[in-house]
Short mmCIF file of the C-alpha atoms (twelve columns), coordinates in Angstrom:
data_MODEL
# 
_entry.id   MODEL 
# 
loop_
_atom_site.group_PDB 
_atom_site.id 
_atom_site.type_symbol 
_atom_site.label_atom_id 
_atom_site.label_alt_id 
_atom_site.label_comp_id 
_atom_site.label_asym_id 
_atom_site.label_seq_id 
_atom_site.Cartn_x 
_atom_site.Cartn_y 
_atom_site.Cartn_z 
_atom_site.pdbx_PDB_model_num 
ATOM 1  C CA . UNK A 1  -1.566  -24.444 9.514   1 
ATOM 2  C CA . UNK A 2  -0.448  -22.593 6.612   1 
ATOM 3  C CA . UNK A 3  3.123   -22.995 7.019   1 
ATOM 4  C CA . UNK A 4  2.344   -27.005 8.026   1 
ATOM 5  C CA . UNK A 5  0.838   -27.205 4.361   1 
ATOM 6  C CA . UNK A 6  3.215   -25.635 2.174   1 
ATOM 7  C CA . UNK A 7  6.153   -27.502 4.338   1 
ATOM 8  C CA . UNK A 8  4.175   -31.228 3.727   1 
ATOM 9  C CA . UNK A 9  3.648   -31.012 -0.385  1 
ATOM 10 C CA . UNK A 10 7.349   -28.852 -0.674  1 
ATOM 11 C CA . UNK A 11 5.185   -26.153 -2.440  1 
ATOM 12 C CA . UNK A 12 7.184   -22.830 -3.417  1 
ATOM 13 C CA . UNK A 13 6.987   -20.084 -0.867  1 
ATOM 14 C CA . UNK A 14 5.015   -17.781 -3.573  1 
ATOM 15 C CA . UNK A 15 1.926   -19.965 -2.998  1 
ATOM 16 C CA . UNK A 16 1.427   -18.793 0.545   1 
ATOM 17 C CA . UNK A 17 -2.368  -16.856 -0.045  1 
ATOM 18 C CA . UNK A 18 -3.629  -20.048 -1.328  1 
ATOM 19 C CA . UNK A 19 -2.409  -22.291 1.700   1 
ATOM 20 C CA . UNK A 20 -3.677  -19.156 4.137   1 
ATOM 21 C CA . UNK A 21 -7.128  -19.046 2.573   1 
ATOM 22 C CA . UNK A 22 -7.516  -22.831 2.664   1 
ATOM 23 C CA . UNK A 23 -6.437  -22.742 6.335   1 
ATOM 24 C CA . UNK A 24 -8.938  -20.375 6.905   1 
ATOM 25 C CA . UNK A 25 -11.717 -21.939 4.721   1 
ATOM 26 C CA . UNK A 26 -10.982 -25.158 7.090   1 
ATOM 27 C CA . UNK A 27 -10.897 -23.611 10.428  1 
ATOM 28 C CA . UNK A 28 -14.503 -22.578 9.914   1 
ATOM 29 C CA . UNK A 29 -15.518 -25.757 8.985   1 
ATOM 30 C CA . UNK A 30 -13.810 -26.858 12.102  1 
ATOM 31 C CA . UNK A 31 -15.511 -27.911 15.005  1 
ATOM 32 C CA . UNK A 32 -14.370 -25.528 18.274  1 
ATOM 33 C CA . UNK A 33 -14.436 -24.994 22.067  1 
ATOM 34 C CA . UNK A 34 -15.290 -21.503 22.403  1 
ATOM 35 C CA . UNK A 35 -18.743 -22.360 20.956  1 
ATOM 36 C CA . UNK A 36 -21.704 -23.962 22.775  1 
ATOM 37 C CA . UNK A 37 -22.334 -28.117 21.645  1 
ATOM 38 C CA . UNK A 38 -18.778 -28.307 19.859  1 
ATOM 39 C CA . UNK A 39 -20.726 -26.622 16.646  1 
ATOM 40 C CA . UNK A 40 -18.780 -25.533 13.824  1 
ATOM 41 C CA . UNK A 41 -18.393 -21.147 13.188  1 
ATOM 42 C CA . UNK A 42 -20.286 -22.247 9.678   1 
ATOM 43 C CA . UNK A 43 -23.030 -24.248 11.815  1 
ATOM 44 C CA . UNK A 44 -23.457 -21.217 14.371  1 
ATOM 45 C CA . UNK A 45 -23.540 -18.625 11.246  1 
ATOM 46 C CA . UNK A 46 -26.025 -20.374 9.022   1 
ATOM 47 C CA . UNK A 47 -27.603 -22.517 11.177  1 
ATOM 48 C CA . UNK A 48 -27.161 -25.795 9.028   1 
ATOM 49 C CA . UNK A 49 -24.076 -28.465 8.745   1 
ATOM 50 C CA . UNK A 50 -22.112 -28.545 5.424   1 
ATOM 51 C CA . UNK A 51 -21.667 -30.708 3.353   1 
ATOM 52 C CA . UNK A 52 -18.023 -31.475 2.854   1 
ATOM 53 C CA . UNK A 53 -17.881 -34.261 0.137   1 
ATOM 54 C CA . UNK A 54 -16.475 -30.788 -2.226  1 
ATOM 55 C CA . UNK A 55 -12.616 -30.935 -0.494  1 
ATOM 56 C CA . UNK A 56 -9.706  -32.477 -2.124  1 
ATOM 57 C CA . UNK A 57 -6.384  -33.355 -0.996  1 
ATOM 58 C CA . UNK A 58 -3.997  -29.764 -0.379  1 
ATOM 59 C CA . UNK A 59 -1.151  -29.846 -2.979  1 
ATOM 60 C CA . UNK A 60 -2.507  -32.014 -5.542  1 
ATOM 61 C CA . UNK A 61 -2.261  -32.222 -8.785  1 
ATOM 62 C CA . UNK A 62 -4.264  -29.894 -11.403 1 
ATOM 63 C CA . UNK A 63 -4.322  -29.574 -14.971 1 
ATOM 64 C CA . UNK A 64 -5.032  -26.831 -17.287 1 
ATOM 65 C CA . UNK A 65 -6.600  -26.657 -20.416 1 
ATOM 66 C CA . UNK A 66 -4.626  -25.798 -23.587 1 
ATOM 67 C CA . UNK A 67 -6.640  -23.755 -25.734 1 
ATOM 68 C CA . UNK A 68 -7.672  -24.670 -28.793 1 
ATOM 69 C CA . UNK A 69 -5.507  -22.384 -30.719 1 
ATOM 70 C CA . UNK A 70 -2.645  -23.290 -29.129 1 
ATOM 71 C CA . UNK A 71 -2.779  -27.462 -30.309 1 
ATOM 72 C CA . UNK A 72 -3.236  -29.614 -32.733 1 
ATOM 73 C CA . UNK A 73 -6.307  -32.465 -33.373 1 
ATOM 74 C CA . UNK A 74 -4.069  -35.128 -31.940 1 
ATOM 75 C CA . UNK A 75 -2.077  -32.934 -29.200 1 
ATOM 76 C CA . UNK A 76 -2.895  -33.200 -25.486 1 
ATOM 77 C CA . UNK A 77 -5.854  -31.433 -24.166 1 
ATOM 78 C CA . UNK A 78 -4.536  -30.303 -20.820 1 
ATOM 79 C CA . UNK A 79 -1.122  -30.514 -18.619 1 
ATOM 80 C CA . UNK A 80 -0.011  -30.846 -15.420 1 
# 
């Protein structure tokens, strides 16, 4: 799954820990087989369904913020 991820958006090979943790974070939200009822490792472990209206598309865009110090009243705030 990781490999699927970075290969999809082109990311750089460096960013490899965050694909692998957000294939993990996924494949315990997952439903799976080896559990009773098709339930989810997160629904077995805490006993509740989550919410997943938090995820966003893998590889998209972010900004940062430019500090305050570092720009001018009418400079951009953040960049890509």
């Amino acid at each position: 799954m990781t490999r699927c991820m970075l290969h999809e958006k082109e990311l750089l090979k460096k960013l490899w820990a965050e694909a692998a943790n957000t294939s993990v974070y996924l494949l315990n939200k997952m439903p799976t087989r080896a559990l009773q009822k098709k339930k989810t490792l997160f629904e077995t472990w805490f006993g509740y369904k989550l919410d997943l209206q938090h995820l966003k598309i893998f590889g998209c865009i972010c900004f940062t913020l430019i500090p305050h110090v570092k720009r001018d009243k009418l400079d951009k705030k953040s960049e890509p």
